[in-house]
Wavefront OBJ file of the C-alpha trace (Angstrom):
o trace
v 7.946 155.982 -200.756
v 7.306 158.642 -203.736
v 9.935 156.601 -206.293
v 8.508 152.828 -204.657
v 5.130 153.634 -205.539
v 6.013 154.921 -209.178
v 8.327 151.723 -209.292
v 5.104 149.599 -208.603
v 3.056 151.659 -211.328
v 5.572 151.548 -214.084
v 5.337 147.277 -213.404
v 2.063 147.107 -213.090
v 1.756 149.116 -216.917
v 4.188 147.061 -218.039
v 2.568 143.652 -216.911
v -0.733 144.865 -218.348
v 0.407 145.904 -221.505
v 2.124 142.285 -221.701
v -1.319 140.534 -220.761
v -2.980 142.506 -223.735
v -0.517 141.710 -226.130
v -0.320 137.945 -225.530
v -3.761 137.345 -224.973
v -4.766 138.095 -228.706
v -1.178 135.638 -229.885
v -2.979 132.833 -227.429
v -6.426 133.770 -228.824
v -5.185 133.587 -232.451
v -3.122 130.075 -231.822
v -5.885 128.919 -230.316
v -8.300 129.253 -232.928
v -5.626 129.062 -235.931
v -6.883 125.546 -237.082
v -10.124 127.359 -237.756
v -8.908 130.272 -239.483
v -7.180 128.031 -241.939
v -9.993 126.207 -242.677
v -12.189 129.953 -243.268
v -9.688 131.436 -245.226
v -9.199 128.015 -247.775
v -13.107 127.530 -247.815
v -12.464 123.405 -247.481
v -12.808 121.434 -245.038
v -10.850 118.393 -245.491
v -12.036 115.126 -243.941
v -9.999 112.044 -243.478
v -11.226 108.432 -243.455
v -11.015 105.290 -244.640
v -13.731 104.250 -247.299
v -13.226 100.645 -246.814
v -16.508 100.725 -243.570
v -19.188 100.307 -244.911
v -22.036 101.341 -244.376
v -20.529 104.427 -242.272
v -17.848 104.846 -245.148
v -17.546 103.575 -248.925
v -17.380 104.542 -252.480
v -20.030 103.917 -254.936
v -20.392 104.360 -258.825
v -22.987 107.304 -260.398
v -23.091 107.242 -264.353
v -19.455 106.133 -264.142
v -18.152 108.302 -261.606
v -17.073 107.166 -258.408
v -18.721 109.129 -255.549
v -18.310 108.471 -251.555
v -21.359 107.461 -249.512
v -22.193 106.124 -246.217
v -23.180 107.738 -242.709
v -19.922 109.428 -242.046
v -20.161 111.444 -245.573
v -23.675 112.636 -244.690
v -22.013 113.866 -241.351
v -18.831 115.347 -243.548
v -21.804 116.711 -245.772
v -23.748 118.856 -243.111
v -20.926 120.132 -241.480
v -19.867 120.972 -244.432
v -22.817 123.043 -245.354
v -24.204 124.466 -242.048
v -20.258 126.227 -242.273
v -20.816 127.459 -245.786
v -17.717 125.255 -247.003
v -16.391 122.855 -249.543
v -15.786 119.400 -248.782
v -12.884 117.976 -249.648
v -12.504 113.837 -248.541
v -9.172 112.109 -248.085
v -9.439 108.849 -248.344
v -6.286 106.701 -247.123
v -5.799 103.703 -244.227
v -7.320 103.842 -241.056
v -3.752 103.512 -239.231
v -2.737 106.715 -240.768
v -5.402 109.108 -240.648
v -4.339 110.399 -236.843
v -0.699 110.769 -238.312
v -2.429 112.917 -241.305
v -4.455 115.018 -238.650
v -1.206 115.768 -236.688
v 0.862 116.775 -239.996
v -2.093 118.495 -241.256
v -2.951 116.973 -244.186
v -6.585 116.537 -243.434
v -8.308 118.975 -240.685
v -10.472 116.646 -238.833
v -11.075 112.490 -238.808
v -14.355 111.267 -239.320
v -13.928 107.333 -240.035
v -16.204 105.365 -237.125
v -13.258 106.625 -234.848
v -14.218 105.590 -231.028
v -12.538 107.649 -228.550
v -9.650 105.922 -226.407
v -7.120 107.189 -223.514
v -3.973 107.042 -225.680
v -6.430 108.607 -228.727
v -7.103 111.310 -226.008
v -3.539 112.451 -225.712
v -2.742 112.851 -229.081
v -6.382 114.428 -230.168
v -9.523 116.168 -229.682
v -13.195 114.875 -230.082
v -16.402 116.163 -230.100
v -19.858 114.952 -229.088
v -20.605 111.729 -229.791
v -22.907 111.318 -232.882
v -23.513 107.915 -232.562
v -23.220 104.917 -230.494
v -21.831 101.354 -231.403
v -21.235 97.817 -229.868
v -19.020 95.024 -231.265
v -19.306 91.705 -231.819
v -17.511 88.629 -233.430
v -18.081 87.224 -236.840
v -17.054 83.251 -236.981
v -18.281 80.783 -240.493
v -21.504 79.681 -240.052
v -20.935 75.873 -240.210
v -18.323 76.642 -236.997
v -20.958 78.852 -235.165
v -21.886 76.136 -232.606
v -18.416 75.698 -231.621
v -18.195 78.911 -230.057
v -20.719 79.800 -227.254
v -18.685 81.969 -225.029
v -15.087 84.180 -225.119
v -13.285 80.979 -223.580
v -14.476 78.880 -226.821
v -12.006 81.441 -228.624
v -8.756 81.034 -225.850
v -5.849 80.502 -227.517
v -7.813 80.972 -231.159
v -6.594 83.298 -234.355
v -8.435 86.076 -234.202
v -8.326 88.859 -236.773
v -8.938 92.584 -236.521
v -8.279 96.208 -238.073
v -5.149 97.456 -236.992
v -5.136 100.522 -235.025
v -9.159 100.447 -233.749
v -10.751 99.733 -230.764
v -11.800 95.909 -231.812
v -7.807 95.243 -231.480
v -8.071 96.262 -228.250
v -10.629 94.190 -227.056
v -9.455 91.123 -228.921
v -5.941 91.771 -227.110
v -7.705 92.187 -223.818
v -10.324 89.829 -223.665
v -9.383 86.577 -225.220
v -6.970 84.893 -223.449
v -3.401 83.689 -224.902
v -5.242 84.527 -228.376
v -3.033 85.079 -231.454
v -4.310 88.047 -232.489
v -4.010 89.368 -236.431
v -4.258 92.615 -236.875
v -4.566 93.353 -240.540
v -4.317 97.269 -241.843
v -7.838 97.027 -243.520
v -11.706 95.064 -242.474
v -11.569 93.301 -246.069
v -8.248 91.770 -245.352
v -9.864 90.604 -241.684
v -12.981 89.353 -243.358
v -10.966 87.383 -246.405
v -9.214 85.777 -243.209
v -11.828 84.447 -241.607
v -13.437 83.211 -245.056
v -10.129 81.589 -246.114
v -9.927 79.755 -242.464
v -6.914 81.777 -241.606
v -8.690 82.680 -238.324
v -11.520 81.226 -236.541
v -13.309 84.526 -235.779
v -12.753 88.407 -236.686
v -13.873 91.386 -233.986
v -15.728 93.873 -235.869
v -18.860 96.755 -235.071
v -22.138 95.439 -235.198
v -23.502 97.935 -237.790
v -20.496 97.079 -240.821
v -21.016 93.327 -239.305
v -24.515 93.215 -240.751
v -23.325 94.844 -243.764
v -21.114 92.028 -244.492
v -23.428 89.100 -243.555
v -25.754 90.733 -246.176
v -23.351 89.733 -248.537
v -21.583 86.831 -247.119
v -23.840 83.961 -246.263
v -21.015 81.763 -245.053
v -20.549 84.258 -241.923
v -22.659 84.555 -238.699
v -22.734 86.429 -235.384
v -20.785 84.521 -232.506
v -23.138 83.947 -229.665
v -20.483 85.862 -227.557
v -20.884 88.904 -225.906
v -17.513 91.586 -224.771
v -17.414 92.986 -221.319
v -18.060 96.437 -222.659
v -20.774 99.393 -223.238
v -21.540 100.435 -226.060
v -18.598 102.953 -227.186
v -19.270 106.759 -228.421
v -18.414 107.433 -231.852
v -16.916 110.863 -232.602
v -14.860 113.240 -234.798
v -11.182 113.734 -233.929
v -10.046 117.373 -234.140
v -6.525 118.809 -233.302
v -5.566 119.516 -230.026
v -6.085 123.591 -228.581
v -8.981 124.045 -231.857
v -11.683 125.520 -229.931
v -13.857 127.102 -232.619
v -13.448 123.643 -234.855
v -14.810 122.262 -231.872
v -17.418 124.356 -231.405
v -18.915 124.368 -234.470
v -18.233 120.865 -235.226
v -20.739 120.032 -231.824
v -23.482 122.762 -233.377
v -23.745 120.250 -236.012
v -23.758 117.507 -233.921
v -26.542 118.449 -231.589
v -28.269 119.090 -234.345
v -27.727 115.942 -236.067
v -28.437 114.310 -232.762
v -32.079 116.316 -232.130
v -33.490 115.785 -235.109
v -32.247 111.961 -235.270
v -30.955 112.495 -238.593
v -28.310 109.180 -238.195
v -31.273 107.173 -238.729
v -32.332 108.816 -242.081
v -28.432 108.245 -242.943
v -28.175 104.578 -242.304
v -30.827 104.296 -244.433
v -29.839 106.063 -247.580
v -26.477 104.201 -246.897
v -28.718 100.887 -247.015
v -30.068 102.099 -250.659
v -26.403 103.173 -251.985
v -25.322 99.669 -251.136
v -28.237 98.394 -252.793
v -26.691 95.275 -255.784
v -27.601 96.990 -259.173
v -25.277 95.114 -261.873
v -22.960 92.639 -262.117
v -19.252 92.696 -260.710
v -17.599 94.883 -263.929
v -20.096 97.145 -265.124
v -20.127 98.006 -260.972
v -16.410 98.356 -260.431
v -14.882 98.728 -263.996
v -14.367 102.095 -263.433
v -12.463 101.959 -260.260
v -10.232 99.456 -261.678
v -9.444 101.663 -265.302
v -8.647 104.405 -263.046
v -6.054 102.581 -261.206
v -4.512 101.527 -264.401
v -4.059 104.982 -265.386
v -2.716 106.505 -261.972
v -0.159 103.449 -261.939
v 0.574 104.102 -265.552
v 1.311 107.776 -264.437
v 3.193 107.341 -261.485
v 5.258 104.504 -263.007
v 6.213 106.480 -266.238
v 7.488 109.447 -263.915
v 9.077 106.972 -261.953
v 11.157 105.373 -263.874
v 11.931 108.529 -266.627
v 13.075 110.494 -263.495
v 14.530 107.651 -261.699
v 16.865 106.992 -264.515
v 17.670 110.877 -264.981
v 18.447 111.439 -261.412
v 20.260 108.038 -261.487
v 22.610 108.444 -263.696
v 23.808 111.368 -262.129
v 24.049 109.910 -258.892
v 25.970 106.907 -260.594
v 28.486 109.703 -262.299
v 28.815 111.377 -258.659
v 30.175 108.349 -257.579
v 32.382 107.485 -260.265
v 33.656 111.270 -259.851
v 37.484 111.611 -258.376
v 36.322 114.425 -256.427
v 35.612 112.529 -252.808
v 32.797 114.322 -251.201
v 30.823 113.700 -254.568
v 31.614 110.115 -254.197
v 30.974 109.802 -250.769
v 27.835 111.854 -250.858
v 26.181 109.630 -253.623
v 27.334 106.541 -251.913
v 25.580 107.432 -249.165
v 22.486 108.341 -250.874
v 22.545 105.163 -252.484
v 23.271 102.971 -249.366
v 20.478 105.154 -247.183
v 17.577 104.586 -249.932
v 18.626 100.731 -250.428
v 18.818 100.274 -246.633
v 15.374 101.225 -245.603
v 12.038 99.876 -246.873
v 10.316 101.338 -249.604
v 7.022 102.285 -247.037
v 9.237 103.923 -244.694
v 10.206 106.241 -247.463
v 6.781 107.101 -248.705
v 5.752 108.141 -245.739
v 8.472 110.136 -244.622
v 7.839 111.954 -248.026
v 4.119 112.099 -247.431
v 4.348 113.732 -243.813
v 7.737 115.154 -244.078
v 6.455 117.558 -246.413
v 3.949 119.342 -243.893
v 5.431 118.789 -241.251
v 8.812 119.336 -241.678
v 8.327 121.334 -245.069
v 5.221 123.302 -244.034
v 4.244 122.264 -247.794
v 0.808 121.004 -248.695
v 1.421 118.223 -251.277
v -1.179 115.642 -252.566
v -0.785 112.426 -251.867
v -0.521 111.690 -255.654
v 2.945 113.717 -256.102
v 4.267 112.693 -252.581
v 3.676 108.537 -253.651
v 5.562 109.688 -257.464
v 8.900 111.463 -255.670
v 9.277 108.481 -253.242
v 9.006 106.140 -256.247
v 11.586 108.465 -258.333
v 13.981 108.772 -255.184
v 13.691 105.203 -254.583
v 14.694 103.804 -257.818
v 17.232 106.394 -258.932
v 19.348 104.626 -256.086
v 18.913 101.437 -258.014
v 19.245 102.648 -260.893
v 22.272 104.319 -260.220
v 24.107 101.134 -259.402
v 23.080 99.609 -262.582
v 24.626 102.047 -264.585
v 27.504 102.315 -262.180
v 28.032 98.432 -263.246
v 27.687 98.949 -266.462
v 29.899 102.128 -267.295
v 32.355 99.685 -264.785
v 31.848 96.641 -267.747
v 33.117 99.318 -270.542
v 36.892 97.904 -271.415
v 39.018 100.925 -270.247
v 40.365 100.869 -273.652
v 37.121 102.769 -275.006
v 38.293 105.416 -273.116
v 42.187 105.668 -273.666
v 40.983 105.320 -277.517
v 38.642 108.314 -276.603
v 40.737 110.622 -274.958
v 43.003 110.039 -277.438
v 41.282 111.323 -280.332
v 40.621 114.487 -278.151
v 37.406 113.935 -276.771
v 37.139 115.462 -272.969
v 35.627 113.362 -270.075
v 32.308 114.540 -270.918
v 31.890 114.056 -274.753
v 33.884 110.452 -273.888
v 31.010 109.652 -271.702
v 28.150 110.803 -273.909
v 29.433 109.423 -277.264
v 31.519 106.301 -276.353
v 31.167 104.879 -272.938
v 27.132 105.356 -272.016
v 26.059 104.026 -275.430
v 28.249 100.957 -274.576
v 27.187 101.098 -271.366
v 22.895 101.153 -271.486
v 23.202 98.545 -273.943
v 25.156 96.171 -271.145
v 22.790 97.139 -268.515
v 19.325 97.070 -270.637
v 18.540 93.652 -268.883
v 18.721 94.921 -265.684
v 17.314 98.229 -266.734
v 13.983 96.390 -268.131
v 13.803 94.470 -264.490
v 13.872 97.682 -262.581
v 11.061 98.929 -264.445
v 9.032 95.640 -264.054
v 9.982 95.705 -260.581
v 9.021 99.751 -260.346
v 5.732 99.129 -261.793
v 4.626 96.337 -258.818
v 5.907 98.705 -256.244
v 3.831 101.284 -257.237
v 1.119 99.352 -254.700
v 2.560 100.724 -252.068
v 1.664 103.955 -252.456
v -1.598 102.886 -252.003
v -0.935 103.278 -247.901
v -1.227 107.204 -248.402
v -4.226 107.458 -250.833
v -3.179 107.120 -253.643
v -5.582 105.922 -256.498
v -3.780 103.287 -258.234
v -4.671 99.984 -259.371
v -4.003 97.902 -255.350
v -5.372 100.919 -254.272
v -8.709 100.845 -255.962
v -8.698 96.984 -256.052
v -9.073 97.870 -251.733
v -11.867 100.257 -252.357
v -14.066 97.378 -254.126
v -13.396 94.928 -251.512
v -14.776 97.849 -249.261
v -18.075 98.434 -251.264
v -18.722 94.730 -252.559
v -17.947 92.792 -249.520
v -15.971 90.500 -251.551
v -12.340 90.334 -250.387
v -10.867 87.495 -253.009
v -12.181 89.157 -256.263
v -10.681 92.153 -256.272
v -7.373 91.112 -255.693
v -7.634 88.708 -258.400
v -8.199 91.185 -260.672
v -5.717 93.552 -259.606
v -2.834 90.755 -259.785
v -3.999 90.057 -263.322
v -3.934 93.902 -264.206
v -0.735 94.378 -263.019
v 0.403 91.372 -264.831
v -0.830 92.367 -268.252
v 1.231 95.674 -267.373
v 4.504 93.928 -266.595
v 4.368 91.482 -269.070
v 3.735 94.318 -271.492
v 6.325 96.210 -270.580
v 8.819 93.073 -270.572
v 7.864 92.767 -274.511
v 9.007 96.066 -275.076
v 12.255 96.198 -273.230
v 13.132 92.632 -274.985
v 11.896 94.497 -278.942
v 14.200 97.230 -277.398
v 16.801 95.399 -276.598
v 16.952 92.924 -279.760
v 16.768 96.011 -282.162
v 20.208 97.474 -280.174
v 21.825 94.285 -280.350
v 21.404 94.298 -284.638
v 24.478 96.297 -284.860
v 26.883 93.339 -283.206
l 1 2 3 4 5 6 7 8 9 10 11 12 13 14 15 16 17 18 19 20 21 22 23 24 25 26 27 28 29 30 31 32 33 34 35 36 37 38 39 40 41 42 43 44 45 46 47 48 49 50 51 52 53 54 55 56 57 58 59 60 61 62 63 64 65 66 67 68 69 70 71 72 73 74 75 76 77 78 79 80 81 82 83 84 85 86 87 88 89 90 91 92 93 94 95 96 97 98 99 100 101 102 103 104 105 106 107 108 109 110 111 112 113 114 115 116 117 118 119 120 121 122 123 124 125 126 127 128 129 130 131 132 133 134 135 136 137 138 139 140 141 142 143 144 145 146 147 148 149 150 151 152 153 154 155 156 157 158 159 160 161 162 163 164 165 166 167 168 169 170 171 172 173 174 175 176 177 178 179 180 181 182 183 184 185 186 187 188 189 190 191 192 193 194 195 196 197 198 199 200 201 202 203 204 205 206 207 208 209 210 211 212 213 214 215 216 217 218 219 220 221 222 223 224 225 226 227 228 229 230 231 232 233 234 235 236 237 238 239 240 241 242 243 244 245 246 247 248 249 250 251 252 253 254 255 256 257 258 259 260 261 262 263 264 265 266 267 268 269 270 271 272 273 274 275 276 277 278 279 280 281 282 283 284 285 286 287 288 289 290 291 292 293 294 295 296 297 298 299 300 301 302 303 304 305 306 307 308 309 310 311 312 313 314 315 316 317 318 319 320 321 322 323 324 325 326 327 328 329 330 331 332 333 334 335 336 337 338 339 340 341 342 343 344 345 346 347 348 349 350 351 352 353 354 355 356 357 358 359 360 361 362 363 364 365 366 367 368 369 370 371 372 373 374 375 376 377 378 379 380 381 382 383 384 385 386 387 388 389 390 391 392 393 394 395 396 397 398 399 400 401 402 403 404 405 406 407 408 409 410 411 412 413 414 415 416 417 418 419 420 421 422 423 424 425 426 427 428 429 430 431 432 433 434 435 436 437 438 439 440 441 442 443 444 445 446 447 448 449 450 451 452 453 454 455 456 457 458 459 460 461 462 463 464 465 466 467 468 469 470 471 472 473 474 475 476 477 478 479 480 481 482 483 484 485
């Protein structure tokens, strides 16, 4: 009974000892969002500055500055936590993917809370409460009294949001649109590509301020009006909590009120289109400048030794590059920058800026192109070169350097020149991640000027003036290597 009962002690030590060593591991994981957060002294806040007036960008003496509701909010929580505030702006339909890879800590972007939303995050206290509603053109507004006027209709909304959802759900046999960003729903409905776009009442009256041709549907949605909340990580307890301090407070002292105001002034018209957005769009000139000179100087490095690889006699080298090459040419630019942009937190564990993750997708992408190029031309090269070459003692390497690439880049300069045209337009894609380039920027204006045609306009002709600048070159460049014929 004696050796039982010490049997039962030792397990119970054991068991307890266990408890008191886990519990602090649990405690720590729990709270291990927070801790990061402490120990960088940043908070970083995703959204999408494209909603106004709960998110936007604005220009201050020729800086560009973020304003709205939601950036008051991201201000004060900021503050009452003594930290810095660091914003992330980047599309709507890939701030919950950001939050999960942990590229930004928390989402606040208008962000309603939904079941499947639920699953994959955490949100606080509401901080405010919104209804939606359906713009339609004024001179069509009579035609539409009631949800069945719309059966069957094109109707437009923001991808990924809760005004898909009720379009989907409540309008029967409609053929619904759903564009990644509000201008792009709103330029719809202008250009008669839908009859009607779903949209919260709050950025609705912000755009009828500025669009005259738009009205309110007389149409109401078989809903309540839905809470509005910050999405946190899942099992982040202390984020939680102190997110809510901030909340209640924001929520007692009806400071959302104050904010929609000051949002009202920052939207206030103060100048004419360019001395308003100039500055976004020289920005995005530069960054696309930037990220298409790494582009294609790296592209063409790393491609021409991928093109060598597969030239090499040694097999795996071969088959290795080819199936570099075939992978990257295979799959769709987009794809790529996003793996690159969450692939390297969450695979990685590596916190890279959206800037340098957009430039290695663009390097990787076109070094596979590139590589082919110069694979064809080093190919064109008369095999004679390189008998004549080897013959005069020259090893593989100095035949490559001094006879057959000279040969060859001159073939290929054509083709070369249309890569780099071709780089420079694709370069708008890594817009999707937050990148600040010139499609990028060109989004942000439709965001704070309500004018969805304008900016596009101008960002086609920019990129334009790039290309075409760039095609005079490569032609001066290839007319001055052509002399020596």
């Amino acid at each position: 009974m004696n050796k039982t009962f010490k049997i039962i002690i030792v397990i119970a030590i054991l068991i307890s000892s266990a408890m008191i060593y886990i519990n602090p591991i649990a405690s720590a994981k729990e709270d291990s969002n927070w801790n990061k957060i402490k120990q960088r002294g940043e908070i970083r806040v995703g959204l999408s500055a494209d909603y106004a007036p709960l998110e936007f960008e604005k220009t201050v003496h020729g800086k560009t500055e973020y304003a709205g509701v939601d950036i008051e909010l991201a201000k004060k929580i900021a503050k009452d936590n003594h930290l810095k505030l660091k914003i992330v702006n980047m599309q709507f339909d890939s701030l919950l993917g950001a939050l999960k890879t942990g590229k930004i800590d928390i989402i606040i972007s208008g962000m309603t809370t939904t079941p499947e939303r639920k699953k994959e995050v955490d949100f606080t206290e509401p901080y405010m409460m919104t209804n939606n509603t359906m713009l339609v053109k004024k001179s069509e507004k009579n035609q539409y009294k009631s949800l069945k006027d719309f059966d069957g209709k094109k109707i437009a909304a923001q991808k990924g949001t809760e005004q898909e959802k009720i379009a989907q759900n409540e309008i029967n046999n409609g053929q619904i649109s759903s564009l990644s960003r509000l201008p792009d729903a709103i330029l719809a409905l202008k250009s008669g590509k839908v009859v009607g776009t779903v949209i919260e009442k709050p950025v609705a009256e912000a755009y009828l301020k500025q669009n005259p041709e738009l009205d309110f549907a007389d149409v109401k949605f078989n809903e309540e009006k839905k809470p509005t909340c910050i999405a946190l990580p899942k099992d982040s307890p202390e984020l939680l909590k102190h997110l809510n301090q901030t909340i209640d407070e924001v929520k007692s002292k009806n400071l959302i009120d104050s904010y929609m105001n000051k949002a009202a002034e920052d939207m206030q018209d103060d100048g004419n289109f360019f001395t308003k957005y100039g500055s976004f769009f020289i920005k995005g000139i530069k960054d696309t400048i930037l990220i298409s000179s790494i582009g294609v100087i790296l592209g063409s490095i790393l491609g021409a030794l991928i093109a060598l690889m597969k030239l090499s006699k040694f097999k795996p080298l071969s088959w290795l590059a080819s199936i570099y090459i075939e992978f990257l040419r295979g799959t769709p630019m987009l794809v790529q920058v996003f793996i690159v942009f969450f692939g390297t937190t969450a695979a990685l564990g590596l916190d890279v800026s959206a800037l340098i993750c957009g430039t290695i997708a663009l390097v990787i992408n076109s070094s596979a192109y590139i590589a082919e190029i110069i694979r064809a031309g080093i190919n064109a090269v008369d095999k004679g070169q390189t008998e004549a070459a080897r013959s005069l003692g020259l090893n593989y390497s100095q035949t490559m350097k001094f006879v057959v690439m000279p040969q060859a880049i001159k073939n290929i300069l054509p083709a070369l020149g249309n890569e780099f045209v071709t780089l420079i337009k694709e370069s708008s894609i890594v817009s999707t991640i937050g990148v600040g380039e010139i499609m990028f920027n060109a989004q942000v204006v439709q965001g704070i000027s309500f004018d969805p045609f304008t900016p596009l306009l101008i960002a086609a002709v920019l990129y334009f003036i790039l290309t075409f600048a760039l095609s005079r070159i490569m032609s001066l460049v290839e007319g001055r290597m052509k002399a020596s014929d």
